[in-house]
N, C-alpha and C positions, 0 to 999 in steps of 0.2 A: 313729290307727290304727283298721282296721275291728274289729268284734265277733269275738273269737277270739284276737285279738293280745296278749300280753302281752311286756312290755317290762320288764324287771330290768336292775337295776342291783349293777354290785361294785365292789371297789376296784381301781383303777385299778393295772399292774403298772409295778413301778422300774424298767423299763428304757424305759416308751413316756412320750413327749414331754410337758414340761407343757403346760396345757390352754389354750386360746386367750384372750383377752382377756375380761374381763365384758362380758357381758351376750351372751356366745355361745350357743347351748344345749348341754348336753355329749349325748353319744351315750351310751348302756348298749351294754356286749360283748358284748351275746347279743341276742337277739329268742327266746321261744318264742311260736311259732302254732299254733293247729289243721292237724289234716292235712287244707287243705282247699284246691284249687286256687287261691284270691285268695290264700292265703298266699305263693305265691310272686313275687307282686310288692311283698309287704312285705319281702320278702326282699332281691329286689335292690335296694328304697328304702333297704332299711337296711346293708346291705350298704356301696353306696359313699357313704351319711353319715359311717356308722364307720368306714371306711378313710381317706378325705378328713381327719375331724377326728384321729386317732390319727396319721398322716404327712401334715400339710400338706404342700404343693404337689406331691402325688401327679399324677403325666402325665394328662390327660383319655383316654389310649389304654387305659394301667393301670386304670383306674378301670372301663370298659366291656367292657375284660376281664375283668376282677374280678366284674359284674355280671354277663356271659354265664356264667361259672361256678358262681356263685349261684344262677342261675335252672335250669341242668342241674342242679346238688346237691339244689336246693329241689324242683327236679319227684319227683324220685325219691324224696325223702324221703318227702314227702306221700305219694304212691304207694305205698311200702315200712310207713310208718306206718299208714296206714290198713287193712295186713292184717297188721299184726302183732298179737300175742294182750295186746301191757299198752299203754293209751293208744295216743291218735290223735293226738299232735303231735310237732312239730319244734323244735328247737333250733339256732340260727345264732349262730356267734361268729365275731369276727372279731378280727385279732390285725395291725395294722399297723406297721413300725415299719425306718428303716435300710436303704430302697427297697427292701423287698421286702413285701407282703402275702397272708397266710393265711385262705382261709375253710374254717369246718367246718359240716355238717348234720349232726346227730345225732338218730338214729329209735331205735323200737323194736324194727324187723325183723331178724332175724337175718340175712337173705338178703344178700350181700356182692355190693358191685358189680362189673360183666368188662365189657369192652370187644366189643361184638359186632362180627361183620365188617359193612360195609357193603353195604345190599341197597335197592337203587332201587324194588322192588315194597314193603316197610315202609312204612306210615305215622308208627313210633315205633322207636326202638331207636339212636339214633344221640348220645342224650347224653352216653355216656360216651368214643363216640372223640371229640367233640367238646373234653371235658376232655382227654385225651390228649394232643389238638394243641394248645390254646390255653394249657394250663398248662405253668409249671416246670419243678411235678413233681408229684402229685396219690398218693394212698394214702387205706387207712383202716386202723382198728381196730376188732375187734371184741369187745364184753366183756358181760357176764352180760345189760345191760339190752339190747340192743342193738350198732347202732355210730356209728361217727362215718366220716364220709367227706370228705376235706380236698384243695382244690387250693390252689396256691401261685403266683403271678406276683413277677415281679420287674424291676424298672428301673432305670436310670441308666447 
């Protein structure tokens, strides 16, 4: 991973699958990065490793779904983090398991995401219908430090 990237690791939760055969490498459920625009291609790298290894034989459709929604949640995060007033990073977890898969971005910005209307003259602003149409269901929360912003896909 480039300069800025740290990659943590926790314990693994009882419900998601045991881990692949030795000598696989295991994924950590979170990535945090700087809020910095290459962070969001660590995002979607990591993203669908950690989806892929957490639910094997995830659909290759799922998976680049999973990744377009990563890379809108990551935009915005970087974006939202870098004016929020504690830290300038991001936080990505992913949570796979029982064909369906969850990504979150967690910032520091208080600002809450909305779905704008769609405007052909914008350059930017179309992330979140974006999530709208290609997720589940998608939500956030938001709490003292920040928030978290979560879409959801699902297969089978």
């Amino acid at each position: 991973m480039g300069q800025g990237v740290r990659m943590t690791t926790m314990r693994p939760h009882p419900a998601l699958p045991s881990p692949p055969a030795c000598g696989t490498p295991a994924v950590p459920p979170q990535l945090i990065c700087e809020a910095v625009p290459e962070s969001v291609r660590a995002a979607r790298r990591f993203v669908r490793a950690a989806a892929a290894y957490q639910e094997p034989g995830t659909p290759e459709d799922a998976l680049g779904t999973l990744e377009l929604l990563a890379s809108e949640l990551a935009t915005n995060g970087v974006r939202a983090a870098r004016s929020a007033p504690v830290g300038a990073s991001i936080r990505v977890v992913v949570d796979a398991s029982w064909g369906r898969a969850r990504v979150e971005v967690h910032d520091a910005s208080p600002r809450l995401p909305y779905v704008r209307p769609a405007s052909t003259l914008a350059e930017r602003g179309r992330g979140m219908l974006l999530v709208e149409r290609m997720a589940a269901a998608w939500g956030y929360s938001d709490h003292a430090e920040g928030k978290c912003v979560w879409a959801a896909v699902t297969w089978r």
